[in-house]
Structure formats: structure tokens, C-alpha cells
C-alpha positions in Angstrom: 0.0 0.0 0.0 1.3 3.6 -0.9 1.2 6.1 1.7 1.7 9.6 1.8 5.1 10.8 3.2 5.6 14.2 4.8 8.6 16.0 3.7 9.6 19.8 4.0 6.5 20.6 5.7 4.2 19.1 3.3 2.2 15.6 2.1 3.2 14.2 -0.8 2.2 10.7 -2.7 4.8 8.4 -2.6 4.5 7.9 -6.0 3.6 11.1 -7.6 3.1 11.7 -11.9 4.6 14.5 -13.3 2.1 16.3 -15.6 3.3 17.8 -19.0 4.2 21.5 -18.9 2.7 23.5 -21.7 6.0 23.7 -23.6 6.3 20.2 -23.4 2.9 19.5 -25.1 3.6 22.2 -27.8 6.5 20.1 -28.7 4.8 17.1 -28.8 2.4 18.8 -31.0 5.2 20.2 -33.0 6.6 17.3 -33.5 4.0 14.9 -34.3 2.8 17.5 -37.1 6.2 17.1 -38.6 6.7 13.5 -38.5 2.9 13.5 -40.2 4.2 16.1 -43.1 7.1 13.8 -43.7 5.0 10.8 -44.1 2.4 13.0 -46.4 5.9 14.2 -48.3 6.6 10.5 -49.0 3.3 9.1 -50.1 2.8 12.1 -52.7 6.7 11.6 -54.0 5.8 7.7 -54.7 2.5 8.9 -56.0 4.0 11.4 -58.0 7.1 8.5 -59.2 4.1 6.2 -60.4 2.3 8.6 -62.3 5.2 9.4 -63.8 6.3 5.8 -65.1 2.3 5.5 -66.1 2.8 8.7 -68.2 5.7 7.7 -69.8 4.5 4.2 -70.7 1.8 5.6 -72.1 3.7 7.8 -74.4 6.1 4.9 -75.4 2.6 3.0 -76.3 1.6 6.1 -78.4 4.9 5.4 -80.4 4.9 2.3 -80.8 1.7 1.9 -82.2 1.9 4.4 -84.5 4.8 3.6 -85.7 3.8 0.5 -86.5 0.2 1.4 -87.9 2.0 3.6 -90.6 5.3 1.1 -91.4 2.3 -1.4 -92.3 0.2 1.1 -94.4 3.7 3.2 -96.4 5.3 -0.9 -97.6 2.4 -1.3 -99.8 2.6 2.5 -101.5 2.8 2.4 -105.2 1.5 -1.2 -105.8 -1.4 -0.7 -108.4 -4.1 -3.1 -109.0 -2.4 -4.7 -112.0 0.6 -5.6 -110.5 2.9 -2.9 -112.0 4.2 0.3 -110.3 3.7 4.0 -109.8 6.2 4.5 -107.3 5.8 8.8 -107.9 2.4 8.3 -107.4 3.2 6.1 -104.3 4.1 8.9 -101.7 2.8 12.1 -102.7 4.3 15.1 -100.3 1.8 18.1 -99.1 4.4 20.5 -100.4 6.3 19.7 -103.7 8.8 22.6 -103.0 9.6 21.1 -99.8 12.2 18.5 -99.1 10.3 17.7 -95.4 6.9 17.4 -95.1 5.0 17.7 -92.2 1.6 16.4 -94.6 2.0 13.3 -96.7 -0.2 10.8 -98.9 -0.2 6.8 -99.3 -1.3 6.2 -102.5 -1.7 2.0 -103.2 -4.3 -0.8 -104.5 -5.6 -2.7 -101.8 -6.9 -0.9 -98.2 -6.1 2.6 -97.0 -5.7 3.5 -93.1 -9.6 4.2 -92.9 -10.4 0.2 -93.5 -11.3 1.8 -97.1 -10.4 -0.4 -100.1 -10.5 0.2 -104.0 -8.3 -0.3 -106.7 -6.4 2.9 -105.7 -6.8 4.2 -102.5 -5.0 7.0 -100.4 -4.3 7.3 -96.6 -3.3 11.2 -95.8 -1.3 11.9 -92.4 -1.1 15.0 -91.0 -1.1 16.3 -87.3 -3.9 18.7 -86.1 -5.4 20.0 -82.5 -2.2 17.6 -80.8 -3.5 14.7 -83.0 -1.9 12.4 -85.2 -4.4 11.9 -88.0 -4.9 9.6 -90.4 -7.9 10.5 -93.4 -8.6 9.5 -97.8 -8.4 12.0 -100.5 -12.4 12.7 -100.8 -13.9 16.0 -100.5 -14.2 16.8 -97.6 -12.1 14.0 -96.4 -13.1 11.4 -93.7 -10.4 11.9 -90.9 -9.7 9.5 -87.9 -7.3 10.1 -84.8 -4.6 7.9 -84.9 -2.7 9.2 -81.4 -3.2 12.0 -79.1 -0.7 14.3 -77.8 1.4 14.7 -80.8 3.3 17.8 -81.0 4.7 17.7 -84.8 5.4 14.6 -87.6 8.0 15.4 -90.6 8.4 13.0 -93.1 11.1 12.1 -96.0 11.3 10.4 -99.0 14.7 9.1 -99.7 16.0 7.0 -102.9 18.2 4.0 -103.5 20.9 6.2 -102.6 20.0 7.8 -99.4 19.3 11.3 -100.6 15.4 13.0 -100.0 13.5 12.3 -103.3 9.8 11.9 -103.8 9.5 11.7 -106.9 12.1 8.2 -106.8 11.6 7.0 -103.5 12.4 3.5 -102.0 11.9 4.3 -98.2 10.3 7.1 -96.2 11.6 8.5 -93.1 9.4 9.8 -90.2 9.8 11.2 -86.9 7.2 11.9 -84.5 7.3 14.2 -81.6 5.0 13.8 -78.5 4.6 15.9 -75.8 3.4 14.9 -72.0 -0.5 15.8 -71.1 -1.4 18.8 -69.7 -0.4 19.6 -66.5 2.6 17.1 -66.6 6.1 18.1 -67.1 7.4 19.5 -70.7 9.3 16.3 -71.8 8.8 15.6 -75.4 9.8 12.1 -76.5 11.0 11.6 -80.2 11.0 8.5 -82.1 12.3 8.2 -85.9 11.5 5.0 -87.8 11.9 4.4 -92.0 9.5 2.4 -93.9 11.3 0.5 -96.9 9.0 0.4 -99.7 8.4 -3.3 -100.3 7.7 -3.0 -104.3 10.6 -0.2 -104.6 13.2 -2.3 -103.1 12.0 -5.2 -104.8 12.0 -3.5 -108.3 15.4 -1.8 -107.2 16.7 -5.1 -106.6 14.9 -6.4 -110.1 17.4 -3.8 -112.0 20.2 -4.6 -110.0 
């Protein structure tokens, strides 16, 4: 059993609890809040990391499947109906006076990028509103979206030997530029790919 004990005049408990001071709980307080920041700090930094790898992914996607969509719609360009050739035809640029286009035009027998098919049939690329677009040659044209958040496209036609030609070409070489969504950081990603023309290198080959 605790009893009281008298010391200096006064009853104390034997056992007595200190209670915090005021500065002591402020501290407390202070410190608590801290350690709470810290652990806010870190869950938005991993949040912030994830949506960062999910954004980039994304854009690598965008690449990729675009890329591909147009490698497997230029091969074909030129082939006519008949069998034979029209390799000017084939790739027609938005601007003959220019070397680099930022507009171009499949031209082939068989199916365009629409799901479209004919005996001669035309896919048109372009970019518009962030959008890489893919659309025919009627008027007015039927355009589908292809991939969002594309900043710019540029497009060349080279020839057997390398050098920009549209009017010869065996090969077309395209870069794409996207940029991040709004609101994320400014980071645009390139990618530059060159689609052989299947028929061109084959006839190349033929003369050869």
C-alpha cells in the first residue's frame, strides 16, 4: 500500500506523476505535425514517381503503335491493282517545293488507313489539335485520330541512294514528336523509324 510521506512541511504521494508543462505538449504537437508532413511528403513523392512511369509508358505505347500502324500502311505504297508500279504516285508530299513534309499521302491498291479499299486508294497523315491523323483523298475528307498528344510529324522520302526524293523514293523516313498531357512536365519524346518500300526495293533489286 502507498502512503503519503511528509517532507519539508508538506504531504506528498509516494509515487507522484509529473504532468506535461505547456512547452512540453507544444513540442509534442510540433513534432508529431512534422513526422505527419514527412510521411504526407513520401506518399505524394511515390505517388508522383508512379504517375510518372504510367505517363511515360503511355507515351512509349503512343509510339509504338503508330509507328507501326503507318510502317504497315507506307510498304504497300505504289502497288497498283495490275501488279505494276507508280512509285511517284506512291508517296505524294503536301508541299512539292519542300524537301520535309509535315503532310503526306499513301497512295496503293488494296486498303487505306480508314479500313477503305478500291483499286487505288490514299491514306493522308497529318497532325492537327495535338493529334496524329490519319484521313482519304475525298472531298471533304473522312479523318480518324490515330494518337493524341502529338506535338509535330516530318516526313522524307529518300532513294536507292540515301538522298530526299519523292518523286524516286524507296523508303520514307518519319519522326514523331509527342509531348506529356497537360499539367505534366514539358518532356517531349521523339521517335524516328523508315519504312522501306516493299515494291521499290523489290523492283530496285529487279534492276540490280
Amino acid at each position: 500500500m502507498n502512503r503519503a510521506r511528509r517532507r519539508d512541511g508538506w504531504w506528498r504521494p509516494a509515487n507522484p506523476q509529473r504532468a506535461f508543462s505547456l512547452v512540453e505538449l507544444l513540442v509534442a504537437m510540433a513534432l508529431g505535425l512534422l513526422l505527419a508532413g514527412a510521411a504526407a511528403g513520401v506518399t505524394l513523392s511515390v505517388r508522383q514517381v508512379s504517375w510518372e512511369q504510367d505517363r511515360v509508358a503511355s507515351l512509349k505505347e503512343n509510339l509504338r503503335f503508330a509507328s507501326e500502324f503507318m510502317i504497315r500502311d507506307i510498304r504497300p505504297a505504289g502497288l497498283l491493282a495490275t501488279g505494276g508500279l507508280d512509285l511517284a504516285a506512291g508517296l505524294e508530299p503536301g508541299d512539292p517545293d519542300q524537301a520535309v513534309q509535315q503532310v503526306f499521302t499513301v497512295r496503293k491498291a488494296g486498303m487505306n488507313c480508314l479500313g477503305q479499299t478500291g483499286t487505288w486508294v490514299a491514306s493522308v497523315y497529318s497532325v492537327a489539335n495535338g493529334q496524329l491523323r490519319c484521313g482519304n483523298d475525298a472531298v471533304p475528307p473522312q479523318v480518324q485520330p490515330l494518337v493524341d498528344h502529338v506535338q509535330s510529324m516530318t516526313a522524307v522520302a529518300l532513294n536507292a541512294d540515301g538522298a530526299p526524293d519523292w518523286n524516286r523514293p524507296v523508303a520514307l523516313r518519319v519522326e514523331l514528336v509527342l509531348r506529356s498531357p497537360e499539367g505534366a512536365p514539358e518532356t517531349p519524346y521523339r521517335l524516328e523509324f523508315v519504312a522501306g518500300l516493299r515494291n521499290a526495293v523489290l523492283e530496285q533489286y529487279s534492276f540490280d
